[in-house]
Backbone as CSV, one residue per row, in Angstrom:
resi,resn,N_x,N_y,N_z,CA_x,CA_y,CA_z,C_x,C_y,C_z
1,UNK,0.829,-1.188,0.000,0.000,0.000,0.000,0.877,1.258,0.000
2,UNK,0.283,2.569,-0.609,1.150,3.588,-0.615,1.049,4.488,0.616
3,UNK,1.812,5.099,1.185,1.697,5.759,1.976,0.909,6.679,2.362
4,UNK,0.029,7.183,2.749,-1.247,7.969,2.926,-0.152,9.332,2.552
5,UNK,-1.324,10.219,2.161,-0.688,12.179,2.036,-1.584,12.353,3.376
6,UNK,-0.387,13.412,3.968,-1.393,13.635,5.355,-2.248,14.861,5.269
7,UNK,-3.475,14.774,6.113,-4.549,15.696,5.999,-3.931,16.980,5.919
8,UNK,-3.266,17.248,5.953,-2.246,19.162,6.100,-2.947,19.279,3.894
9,UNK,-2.231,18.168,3.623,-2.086,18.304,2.615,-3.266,18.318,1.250
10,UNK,-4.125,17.819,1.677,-6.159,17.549,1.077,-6.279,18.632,1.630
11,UNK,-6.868,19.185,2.953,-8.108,19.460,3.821,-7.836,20.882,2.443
12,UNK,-6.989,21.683,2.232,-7.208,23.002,1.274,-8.032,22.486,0.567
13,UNK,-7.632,21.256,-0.546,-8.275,21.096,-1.928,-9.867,20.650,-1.562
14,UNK,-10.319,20.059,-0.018,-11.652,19.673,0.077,-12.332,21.218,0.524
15,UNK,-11.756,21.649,1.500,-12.236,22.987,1.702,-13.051,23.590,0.361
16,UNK,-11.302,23.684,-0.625,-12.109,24.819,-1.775,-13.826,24.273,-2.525
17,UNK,-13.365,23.202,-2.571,-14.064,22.179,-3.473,-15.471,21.611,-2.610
18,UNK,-15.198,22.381,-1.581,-16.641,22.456,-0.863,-17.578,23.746,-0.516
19,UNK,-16.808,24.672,-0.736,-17.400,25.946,-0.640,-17.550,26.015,-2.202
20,UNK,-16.915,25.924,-3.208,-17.436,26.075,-4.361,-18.839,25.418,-4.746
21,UNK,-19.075,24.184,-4.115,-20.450,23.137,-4.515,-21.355,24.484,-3.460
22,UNK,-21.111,24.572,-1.948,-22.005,24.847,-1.140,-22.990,26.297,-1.434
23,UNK,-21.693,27.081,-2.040,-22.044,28.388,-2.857,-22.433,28.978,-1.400
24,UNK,-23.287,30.556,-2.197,-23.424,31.140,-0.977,-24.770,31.077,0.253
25,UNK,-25.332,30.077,-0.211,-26.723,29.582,1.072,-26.631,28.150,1.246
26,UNK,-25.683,27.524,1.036,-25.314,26.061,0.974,-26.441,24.664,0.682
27,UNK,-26.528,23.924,1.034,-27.483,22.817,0.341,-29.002,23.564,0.465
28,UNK,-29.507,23.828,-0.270,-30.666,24.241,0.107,-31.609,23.003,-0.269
29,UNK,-31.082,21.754,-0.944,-31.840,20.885,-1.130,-31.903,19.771,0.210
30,UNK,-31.113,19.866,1.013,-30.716,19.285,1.992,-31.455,20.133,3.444
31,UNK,-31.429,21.463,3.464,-32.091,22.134,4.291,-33.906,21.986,4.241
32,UNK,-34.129,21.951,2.793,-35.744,22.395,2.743,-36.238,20.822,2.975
33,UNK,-35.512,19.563,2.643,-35.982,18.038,2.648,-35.874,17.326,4.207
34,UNK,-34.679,17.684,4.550,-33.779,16.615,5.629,-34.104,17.541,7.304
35,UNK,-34.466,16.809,8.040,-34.212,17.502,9.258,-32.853,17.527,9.854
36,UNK,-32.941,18.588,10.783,-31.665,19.148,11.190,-31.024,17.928,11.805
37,UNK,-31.302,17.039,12.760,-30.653,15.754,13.229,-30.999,15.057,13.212
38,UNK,-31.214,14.598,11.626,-31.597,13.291,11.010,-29.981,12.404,10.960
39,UNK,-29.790,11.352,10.893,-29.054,10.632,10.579,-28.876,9.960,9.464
40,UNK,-27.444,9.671,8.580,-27.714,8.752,7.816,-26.415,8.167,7.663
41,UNK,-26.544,6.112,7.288,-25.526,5.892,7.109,-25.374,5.149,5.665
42,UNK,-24.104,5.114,5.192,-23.946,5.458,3.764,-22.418,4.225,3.472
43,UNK,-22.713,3.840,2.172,-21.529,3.022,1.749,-21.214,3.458,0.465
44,UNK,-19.381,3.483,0.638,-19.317,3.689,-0.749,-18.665,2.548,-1.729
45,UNK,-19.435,2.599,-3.323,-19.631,1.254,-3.441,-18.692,1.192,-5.100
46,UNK,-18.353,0.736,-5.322,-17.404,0.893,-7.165,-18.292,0.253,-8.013
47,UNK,-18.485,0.977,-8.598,-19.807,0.652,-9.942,-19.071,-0.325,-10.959
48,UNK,-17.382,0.552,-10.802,-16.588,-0.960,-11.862,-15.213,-1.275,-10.837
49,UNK,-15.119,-2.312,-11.986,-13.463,-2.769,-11.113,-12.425,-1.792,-11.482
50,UNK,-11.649,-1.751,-10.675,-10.288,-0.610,-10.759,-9.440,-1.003,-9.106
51,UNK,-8.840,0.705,-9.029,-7.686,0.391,-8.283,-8.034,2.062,-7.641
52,UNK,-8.053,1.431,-5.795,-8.793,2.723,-5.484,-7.470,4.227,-5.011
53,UNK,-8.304,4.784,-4.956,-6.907,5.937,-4.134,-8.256,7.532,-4.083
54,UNK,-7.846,7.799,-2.901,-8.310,9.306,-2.829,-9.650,8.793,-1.424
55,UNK,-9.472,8.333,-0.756,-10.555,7.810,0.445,-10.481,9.276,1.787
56,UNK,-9.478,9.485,1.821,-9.163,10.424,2.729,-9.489,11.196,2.049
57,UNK,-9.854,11.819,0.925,-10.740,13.553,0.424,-12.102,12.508,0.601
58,UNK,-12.658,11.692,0.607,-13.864,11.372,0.692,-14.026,11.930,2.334
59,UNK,-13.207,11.137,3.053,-13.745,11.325,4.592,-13.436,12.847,4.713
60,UNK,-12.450,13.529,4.636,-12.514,14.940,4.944,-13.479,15.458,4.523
61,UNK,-13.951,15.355,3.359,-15.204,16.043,2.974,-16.394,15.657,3.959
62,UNK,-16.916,14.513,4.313,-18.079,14.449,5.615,-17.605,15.415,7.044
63,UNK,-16.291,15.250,7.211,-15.934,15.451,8.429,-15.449,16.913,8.476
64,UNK,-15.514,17.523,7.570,-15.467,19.153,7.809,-16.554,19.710,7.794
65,UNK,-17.650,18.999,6.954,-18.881,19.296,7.313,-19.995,18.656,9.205
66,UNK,-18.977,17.854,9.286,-19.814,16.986,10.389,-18.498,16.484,11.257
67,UNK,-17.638,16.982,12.073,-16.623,16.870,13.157,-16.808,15.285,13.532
68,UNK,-18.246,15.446,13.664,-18.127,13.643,14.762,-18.905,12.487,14.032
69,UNK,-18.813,12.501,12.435,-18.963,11.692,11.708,-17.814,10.959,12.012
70,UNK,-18.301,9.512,11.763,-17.636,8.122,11.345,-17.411,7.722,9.795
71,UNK,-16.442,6.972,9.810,-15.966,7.151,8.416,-14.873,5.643,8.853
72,UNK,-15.260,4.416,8.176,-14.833,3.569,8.199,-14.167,3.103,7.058
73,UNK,-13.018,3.018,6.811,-12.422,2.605,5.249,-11.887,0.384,5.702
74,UNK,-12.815,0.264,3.947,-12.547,-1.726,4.238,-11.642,-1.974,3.342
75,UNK,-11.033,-0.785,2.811,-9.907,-1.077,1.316,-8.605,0.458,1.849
76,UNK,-7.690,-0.437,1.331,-6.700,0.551,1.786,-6.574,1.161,0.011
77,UNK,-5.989,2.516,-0.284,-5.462,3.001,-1.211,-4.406,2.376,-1.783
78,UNK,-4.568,2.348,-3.340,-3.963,1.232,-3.714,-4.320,-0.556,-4.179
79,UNK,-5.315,-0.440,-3.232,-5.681,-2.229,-3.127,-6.733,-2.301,-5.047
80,UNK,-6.451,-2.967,-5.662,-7.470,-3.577,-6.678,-8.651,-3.848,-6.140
81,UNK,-9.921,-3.269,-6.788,-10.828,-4.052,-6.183,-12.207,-4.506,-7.645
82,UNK,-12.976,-5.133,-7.248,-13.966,-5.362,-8.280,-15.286,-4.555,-8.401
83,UNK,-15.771,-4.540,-9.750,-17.039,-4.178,-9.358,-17.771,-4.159,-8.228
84,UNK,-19.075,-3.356,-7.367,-19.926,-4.050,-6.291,-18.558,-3.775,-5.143
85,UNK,-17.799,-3.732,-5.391,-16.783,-3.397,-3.693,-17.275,-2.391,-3.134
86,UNK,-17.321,-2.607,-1.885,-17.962,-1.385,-0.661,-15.912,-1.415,-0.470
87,UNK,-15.987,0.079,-0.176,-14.504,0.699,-0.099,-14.740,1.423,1.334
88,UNK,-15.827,1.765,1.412,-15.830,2.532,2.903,-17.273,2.679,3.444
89,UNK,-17.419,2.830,4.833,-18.937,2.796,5.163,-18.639,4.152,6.035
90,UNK,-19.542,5.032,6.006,-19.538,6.385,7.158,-20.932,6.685,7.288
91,UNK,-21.150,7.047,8.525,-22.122,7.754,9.005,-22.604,9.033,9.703
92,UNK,-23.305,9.709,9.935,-23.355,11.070,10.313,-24.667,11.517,10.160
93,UNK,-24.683,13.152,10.396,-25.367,13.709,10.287,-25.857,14.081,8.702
94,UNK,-27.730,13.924,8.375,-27.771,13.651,7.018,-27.498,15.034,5.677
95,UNK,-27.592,16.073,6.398,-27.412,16.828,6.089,-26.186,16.819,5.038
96,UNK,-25.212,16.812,6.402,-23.770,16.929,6.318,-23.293,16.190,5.287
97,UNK,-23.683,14.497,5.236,-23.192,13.142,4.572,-23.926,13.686,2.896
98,UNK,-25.415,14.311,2.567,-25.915,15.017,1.458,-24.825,15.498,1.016
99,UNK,-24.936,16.639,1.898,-23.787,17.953,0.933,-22.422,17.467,1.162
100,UNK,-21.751,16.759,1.749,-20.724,16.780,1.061,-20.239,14.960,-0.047
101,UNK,-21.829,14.813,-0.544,-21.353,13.190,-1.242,-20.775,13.735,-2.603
102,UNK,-20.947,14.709,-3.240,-20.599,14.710,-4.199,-19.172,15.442,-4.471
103,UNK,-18.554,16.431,-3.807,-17.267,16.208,-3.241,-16.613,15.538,-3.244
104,UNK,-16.466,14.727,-1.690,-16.412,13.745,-2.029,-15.807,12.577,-2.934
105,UNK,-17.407,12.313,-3.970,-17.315,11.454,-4.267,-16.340,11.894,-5.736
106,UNK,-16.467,13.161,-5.919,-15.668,13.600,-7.551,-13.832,13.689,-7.344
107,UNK,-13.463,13.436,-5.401,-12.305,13.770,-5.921,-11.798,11.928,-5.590
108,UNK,-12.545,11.010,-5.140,-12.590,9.812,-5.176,-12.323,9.094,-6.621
109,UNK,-13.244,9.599,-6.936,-13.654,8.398,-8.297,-12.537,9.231,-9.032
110,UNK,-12.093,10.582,-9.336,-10.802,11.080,-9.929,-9.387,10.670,-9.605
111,UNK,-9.317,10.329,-8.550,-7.806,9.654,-8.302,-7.850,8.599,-8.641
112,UNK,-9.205,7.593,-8.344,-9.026,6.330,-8.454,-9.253,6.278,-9.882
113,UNK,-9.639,7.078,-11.096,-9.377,6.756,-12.216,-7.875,7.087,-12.177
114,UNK,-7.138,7.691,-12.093,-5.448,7.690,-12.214,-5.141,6.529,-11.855
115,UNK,-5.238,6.068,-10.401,-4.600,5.072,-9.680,-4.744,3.554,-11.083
116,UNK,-6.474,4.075,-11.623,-6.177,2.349,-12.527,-5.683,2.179,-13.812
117,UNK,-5.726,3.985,-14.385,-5.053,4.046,-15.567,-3.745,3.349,-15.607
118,UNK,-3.112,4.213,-14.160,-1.664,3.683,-14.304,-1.368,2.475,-13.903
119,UNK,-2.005,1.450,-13.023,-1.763,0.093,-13.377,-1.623,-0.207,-14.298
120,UNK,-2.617,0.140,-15.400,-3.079,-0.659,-16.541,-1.357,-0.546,-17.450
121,UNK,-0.867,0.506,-17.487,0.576,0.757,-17.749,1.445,0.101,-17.553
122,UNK,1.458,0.025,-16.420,2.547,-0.952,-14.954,2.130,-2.536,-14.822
123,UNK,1.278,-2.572,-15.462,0.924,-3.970,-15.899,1.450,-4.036,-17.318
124,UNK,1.494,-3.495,-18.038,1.629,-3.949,-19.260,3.268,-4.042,-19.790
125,UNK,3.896,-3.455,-18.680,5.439,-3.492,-19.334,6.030,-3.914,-17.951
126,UNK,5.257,-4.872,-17.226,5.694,-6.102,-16.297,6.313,-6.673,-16.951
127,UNK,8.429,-6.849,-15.742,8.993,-7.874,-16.414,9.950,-7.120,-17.440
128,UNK,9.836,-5.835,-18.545,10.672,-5.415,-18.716,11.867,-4.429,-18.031
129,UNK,12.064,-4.147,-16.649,12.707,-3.835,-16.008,12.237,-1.530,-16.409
130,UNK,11.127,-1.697,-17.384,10.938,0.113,-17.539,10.312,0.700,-16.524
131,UNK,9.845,1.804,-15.730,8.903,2.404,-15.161,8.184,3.629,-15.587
132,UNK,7.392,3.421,-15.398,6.061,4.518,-15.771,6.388,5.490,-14.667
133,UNK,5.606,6.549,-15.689,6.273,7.764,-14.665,5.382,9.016,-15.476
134,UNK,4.843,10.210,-14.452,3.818,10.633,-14.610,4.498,12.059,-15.083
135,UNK,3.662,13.150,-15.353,3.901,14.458,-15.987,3.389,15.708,-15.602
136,UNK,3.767,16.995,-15.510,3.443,18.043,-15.078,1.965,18.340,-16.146
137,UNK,1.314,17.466,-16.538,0.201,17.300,-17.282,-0.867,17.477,-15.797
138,UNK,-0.959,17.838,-15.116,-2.471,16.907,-14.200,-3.147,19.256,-14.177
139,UNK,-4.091,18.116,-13.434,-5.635,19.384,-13.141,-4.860,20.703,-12.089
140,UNK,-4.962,21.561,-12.541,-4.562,22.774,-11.897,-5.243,22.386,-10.070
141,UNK,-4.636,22.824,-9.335,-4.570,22.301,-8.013,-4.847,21.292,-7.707
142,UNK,-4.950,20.175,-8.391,-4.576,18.634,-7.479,-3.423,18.079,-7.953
143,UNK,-2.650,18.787,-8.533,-1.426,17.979,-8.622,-0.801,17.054,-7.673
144,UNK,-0.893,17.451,-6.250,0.165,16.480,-5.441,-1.467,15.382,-5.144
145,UNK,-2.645,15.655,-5.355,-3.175,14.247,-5.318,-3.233,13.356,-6.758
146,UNK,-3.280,13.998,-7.262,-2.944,12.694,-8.615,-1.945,12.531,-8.688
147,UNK,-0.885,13.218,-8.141,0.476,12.287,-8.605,0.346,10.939,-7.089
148,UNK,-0.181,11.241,-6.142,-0.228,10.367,-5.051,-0.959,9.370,-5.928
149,UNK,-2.138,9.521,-6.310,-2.938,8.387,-7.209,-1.890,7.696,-8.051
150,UNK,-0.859,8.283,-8.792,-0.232,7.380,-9.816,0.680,6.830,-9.110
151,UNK,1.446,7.278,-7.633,1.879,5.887,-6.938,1.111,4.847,-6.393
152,UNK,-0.243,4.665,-6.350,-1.380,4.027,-6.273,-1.477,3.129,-6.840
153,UNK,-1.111,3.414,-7.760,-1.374,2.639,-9.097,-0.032,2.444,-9.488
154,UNK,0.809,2.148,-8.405,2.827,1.737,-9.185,3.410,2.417,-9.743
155,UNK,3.058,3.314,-10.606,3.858,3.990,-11.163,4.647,5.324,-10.162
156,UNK,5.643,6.060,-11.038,6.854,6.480,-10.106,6.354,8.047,-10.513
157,UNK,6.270,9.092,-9.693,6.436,10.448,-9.955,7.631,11.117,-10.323
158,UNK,7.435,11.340,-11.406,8.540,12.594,-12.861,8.452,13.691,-11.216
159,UNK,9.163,14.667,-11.619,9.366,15.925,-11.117,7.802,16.717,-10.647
160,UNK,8.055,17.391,-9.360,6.574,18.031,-8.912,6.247,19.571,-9.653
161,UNK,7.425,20.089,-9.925,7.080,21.300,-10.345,8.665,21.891,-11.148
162,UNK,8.678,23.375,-11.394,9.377,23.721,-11.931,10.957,23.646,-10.779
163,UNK,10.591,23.798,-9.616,11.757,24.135,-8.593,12.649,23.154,-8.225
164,UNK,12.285,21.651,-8.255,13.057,20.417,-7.687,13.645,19.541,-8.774
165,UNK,13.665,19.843,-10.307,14.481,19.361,-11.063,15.146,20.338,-12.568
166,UNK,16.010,20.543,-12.948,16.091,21.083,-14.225,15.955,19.953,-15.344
167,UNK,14.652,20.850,-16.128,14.726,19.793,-17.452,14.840,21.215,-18.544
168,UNK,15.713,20.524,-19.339,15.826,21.359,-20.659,15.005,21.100,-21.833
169,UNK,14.109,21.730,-22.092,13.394,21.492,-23.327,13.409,22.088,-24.822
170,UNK,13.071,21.995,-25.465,13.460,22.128,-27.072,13.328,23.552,-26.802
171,UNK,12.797,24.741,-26.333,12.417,26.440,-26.377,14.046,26.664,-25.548
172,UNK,14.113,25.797,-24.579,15.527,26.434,-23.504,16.813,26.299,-24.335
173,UNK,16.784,25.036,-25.432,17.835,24.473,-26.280,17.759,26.176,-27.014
174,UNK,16.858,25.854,-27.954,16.801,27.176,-28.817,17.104,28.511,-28.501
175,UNK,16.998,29.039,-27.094,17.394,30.310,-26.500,18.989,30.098,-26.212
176,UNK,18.925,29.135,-25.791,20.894,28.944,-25.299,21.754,28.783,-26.587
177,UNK,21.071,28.087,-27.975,21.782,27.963,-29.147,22.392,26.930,-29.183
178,UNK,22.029,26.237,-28.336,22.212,24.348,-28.802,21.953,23.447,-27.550
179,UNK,22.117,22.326,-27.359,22.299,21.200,-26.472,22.932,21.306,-25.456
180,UNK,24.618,21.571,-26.196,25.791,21.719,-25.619,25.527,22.824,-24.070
181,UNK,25.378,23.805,-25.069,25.210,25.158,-23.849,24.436,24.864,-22.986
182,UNK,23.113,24.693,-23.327,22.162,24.131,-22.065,22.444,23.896,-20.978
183,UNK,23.120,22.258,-21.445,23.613,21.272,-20.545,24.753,21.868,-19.574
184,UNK,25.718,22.450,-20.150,27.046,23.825,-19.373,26.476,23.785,-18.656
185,UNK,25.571,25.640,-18.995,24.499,26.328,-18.125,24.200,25.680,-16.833
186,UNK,23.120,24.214,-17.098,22.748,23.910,-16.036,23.515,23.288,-15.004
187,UNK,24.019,22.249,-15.369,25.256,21.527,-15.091,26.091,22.572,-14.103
188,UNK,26.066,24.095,-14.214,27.092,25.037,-13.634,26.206,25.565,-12.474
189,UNK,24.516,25.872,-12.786,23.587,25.991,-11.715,23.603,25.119,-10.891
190,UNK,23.164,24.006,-10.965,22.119,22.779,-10.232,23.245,22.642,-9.183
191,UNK,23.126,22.628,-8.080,23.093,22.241,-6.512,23.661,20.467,-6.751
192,UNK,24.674,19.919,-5.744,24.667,18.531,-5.778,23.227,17.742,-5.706
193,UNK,21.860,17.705,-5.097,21.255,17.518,-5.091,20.567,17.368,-6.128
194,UNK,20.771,18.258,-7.285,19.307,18.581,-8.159,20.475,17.587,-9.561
195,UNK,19.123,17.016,-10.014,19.275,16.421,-11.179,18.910,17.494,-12.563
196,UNK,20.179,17.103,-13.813,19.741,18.051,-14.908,19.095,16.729,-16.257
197,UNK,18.448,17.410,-16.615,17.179,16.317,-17.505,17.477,17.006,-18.888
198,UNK,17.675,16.804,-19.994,17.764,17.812,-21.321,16.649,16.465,-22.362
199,UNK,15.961,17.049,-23.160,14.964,16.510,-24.062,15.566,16.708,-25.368
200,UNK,16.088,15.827,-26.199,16.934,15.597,-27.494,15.593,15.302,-28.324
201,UNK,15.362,15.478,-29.310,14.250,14.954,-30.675,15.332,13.875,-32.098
202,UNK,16.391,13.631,-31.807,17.062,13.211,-32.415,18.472,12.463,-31.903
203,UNK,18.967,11.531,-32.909,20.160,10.564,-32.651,21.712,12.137,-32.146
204,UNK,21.407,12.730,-32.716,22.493,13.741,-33.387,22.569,14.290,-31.972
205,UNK,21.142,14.681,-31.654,20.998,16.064,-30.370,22.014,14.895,-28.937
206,UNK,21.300,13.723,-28.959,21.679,12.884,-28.140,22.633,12.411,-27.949
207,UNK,23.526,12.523,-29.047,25.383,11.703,-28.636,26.031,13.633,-28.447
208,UNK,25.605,14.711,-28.844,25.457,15.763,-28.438,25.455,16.213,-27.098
209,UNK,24.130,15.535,-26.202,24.012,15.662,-24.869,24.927,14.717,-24.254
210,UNK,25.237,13.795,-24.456,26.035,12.494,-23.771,27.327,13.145,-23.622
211,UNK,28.142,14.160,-24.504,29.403,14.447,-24.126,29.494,14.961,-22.838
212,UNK,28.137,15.791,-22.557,28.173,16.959,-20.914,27.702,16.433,-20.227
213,UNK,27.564,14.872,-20.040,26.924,14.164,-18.884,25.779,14.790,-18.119
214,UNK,24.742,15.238,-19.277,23.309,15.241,-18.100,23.030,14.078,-17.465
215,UNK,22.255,14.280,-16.048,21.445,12.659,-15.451,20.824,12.262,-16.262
216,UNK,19.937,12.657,-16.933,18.723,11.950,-17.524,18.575,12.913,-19.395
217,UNK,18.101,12.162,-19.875,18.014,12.403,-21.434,16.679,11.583,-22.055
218,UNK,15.899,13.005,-22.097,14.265,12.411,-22.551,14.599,12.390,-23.848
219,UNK,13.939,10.875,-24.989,13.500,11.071,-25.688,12.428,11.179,-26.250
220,UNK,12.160,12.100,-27.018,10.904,13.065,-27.549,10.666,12.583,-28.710
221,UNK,9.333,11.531,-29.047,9.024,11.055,-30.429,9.902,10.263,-30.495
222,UNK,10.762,9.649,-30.028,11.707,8.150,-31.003,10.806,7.142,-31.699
223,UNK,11.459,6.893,-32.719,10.585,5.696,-33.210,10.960,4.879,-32.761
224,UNK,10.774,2.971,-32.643,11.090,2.460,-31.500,12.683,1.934,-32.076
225,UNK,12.949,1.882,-33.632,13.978,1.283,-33.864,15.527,3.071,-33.299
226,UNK,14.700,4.286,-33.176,15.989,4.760,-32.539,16.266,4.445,-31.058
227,UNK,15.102,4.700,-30.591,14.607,3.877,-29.096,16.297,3.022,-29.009
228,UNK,16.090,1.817,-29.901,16.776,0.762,-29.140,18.309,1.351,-29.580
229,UNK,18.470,2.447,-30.832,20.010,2.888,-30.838,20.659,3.858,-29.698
230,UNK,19.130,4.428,-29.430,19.563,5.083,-28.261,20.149,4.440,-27.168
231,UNK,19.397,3.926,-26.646,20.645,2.905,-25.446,21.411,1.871,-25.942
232,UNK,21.985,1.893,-26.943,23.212,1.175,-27.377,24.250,2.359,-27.071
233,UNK,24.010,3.301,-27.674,24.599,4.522,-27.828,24.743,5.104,-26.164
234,UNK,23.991,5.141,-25.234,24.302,5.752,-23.996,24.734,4.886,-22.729
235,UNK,24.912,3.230,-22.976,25.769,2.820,-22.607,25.341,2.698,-21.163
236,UNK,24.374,3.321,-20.820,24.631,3.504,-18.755,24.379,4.543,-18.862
237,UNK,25.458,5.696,-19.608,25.769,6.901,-18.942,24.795,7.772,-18.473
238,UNK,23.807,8.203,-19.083,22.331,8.299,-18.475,21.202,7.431,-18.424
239,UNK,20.061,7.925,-17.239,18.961,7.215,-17.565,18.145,8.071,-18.664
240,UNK,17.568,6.686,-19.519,16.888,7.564,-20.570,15.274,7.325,-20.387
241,UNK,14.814,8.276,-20.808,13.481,8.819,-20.342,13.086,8.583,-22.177
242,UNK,11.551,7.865,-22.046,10.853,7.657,-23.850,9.948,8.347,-23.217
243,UNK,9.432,9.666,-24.533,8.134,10.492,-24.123,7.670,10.976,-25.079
244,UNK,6.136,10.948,-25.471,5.972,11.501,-26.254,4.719,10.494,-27.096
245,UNK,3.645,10.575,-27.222,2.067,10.410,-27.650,2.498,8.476,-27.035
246,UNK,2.542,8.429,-25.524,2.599,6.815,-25.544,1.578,6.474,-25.338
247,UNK,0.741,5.416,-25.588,-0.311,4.322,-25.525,0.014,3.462,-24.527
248,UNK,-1.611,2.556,-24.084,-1.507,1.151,-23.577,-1.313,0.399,-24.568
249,UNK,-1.560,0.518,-26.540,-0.815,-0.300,-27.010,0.267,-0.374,-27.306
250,UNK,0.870,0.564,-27.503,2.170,0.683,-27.933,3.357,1.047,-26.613
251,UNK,2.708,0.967,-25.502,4.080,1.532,-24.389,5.168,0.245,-24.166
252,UNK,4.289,-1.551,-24.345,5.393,-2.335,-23.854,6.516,-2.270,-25.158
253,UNK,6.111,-1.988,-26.397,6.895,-2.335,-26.933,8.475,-1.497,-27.392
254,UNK,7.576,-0.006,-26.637,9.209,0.852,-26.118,9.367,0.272,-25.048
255,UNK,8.948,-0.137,-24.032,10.101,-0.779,-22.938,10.811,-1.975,-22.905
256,UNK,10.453,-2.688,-24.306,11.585,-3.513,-24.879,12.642,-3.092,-25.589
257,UNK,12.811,-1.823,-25.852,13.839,-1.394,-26.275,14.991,-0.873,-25.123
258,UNK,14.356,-0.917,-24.041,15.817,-0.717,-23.149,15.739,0.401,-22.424
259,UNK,14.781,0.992,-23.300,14.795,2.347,-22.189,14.494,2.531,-20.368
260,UNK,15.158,3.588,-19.895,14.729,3.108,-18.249,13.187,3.627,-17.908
261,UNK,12.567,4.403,-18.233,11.593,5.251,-17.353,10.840,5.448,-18.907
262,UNK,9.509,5.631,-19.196,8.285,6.091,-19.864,7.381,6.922,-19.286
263,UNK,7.666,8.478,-19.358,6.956,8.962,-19.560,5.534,9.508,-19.855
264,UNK,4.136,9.178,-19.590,2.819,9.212,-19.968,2.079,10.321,-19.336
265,UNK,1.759,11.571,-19.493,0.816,12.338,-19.953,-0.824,11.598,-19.659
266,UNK,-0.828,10.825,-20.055,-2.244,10.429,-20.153,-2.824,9.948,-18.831
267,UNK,-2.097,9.515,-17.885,-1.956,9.433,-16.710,-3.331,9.983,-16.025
268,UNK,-2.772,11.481,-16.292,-3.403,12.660,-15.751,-4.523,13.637,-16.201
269,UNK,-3.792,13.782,-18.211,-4.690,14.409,-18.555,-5.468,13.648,-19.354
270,UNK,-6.020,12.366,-19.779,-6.777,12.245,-19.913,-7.328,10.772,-19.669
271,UNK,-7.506,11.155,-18.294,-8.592,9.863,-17.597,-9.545,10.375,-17.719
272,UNK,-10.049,8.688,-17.342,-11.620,8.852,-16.533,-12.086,8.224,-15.495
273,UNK,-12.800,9.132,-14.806,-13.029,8.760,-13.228,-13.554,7.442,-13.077
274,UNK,-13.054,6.661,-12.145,-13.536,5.453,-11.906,-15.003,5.601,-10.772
275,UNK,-16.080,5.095,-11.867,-17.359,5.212,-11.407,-17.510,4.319,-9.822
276,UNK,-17.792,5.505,-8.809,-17.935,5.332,-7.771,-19.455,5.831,-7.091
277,UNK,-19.881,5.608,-5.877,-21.232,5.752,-5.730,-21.377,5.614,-4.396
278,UNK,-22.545,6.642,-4.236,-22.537,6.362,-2.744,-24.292,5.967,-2.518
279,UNK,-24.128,4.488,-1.622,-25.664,4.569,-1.191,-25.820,4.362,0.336
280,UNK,-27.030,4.712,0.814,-28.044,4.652,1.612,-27.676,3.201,2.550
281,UNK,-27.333,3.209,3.710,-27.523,1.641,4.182,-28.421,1.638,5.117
């Protein structure tokens, strides 16, 4: 199982994402129907099979609305589960458990679509020694929960933001006036700590970058037969990074070419939420 993100780190994104639903007179469908200390208890249930992650924005969401709600989780984050799985049972005040199911339930069923995309990845290039690895692609403020979802789901988190790695990309190449310089440049910045990353589109750019020993060397578009010249050609000396329009059909067959780490975009930007649901018990 992956390590939980601790509540410091949700309670903002449920907050916002609950005053935005509650607006400015809050459930009024919940006020004019439900009495004030009605009770209700509630399961949440997976409409399909997948791979769950995001349970803790479910419970924060009851429990900022309702302090002394219960909130029982029967699946840890991470775990596979099937269609018909009850993932968690909570109870509370009905009000409270109303307004905040859909919350909730949208930032649930959103991680846990990441968490199964990226199995489905991490399954498929089982055994070739590659790892999947996610992208500054995800939803404007949940980044640090979908990238938590794609360790959920096995796969490894790329860089969080602009500050904790240098990557050089084809616009930074072009301003510096080649590869070479880049690589200097950064190589003369970066801290022992910080890794330098440069993105080559070609055989040429790449035995290019290999003279200035960057850590890592994305390739951008390889077809798979440069793929495999590429790590003939780099020997060790970096890890190489394949990126660029990958598929569930086509990703095992770049990680038979040798490369270390794959790259996927799709991860993030374009899932879909794993249909989740909440009922009545």
């Amino acid at each position: 199982m992956t390590e939980p993100l601790p509540d410091l780190l949700i309670e903002p994104v449920v907050r916002a994402a609950l005053a935005e639903d509650l607006g400015r007179a809050g459930d009024v469908t919940a006020l004019a129907c439900v009495e004030a200390d009605a009770r209700l208890s509630v399961a949440f249930a997976a409409r399909k099979a997948g791979v769950v992650s995001g349970l803790a924005c479910a419970r924060l969401a009851l429990q900022t609305l309702d302090p002394e709600a219960r909130f029982e989780t029967l699946v840890g984050d991470g775990a596979r589960i099937a269609a018909g799985a009850v993932l968690a049972r909570a109870e509370g005040n009905a009000r409270a458990v109303l307004s905040a199911e859909r919350t909730g339930l949208n930032l649930l069923g959103r991680m846990s679509g990441v968490a199964t995309l990226t199995r489905a990845y991490v399954d498929a290039v089982e055994g070739t020694g590659a790892r999947i690895v996610d992208t500054r692609k995800t939803t404007p403020g949940l980044r640090h929960l979908e990238k938590y979802a794609v360790r959920c789901g096995g796969g490894v988190n790329h860089r969080f933001g602009l500050d904790d790695a240098i990557l050089i990309k084809d616009n930074h190449i072009a301003a510096c006036g080649g590869v070479a310089e880049a690589v200097r440049r950064a190589k003369a910045f970066a801290g022992h700590l910080m890794k330098v990353e440069v993105e080559v589109d070609g055989l040429d750019q790449l035995e290019d970058a290999l003279r200035h020993g960057p850590d890592v060397v994305m390739l951008d578009n390889f077809s798979l037969a440069d793929l495999r010249t590429a790590v003939g050609l780099a020997k060790g000396r970096a890890v190489l990074e394949a990126s660029g329009g990958v598929t569930l059909e086509t990703v095992r067959a770049i990680a038979e070419t040798g490369v270390d780490v794959i790259s996927v975009g799709a991860l993030t930007h374009s899932v879909m939420s794993l249909d989740i649901g909440l009922d009545a018990i």
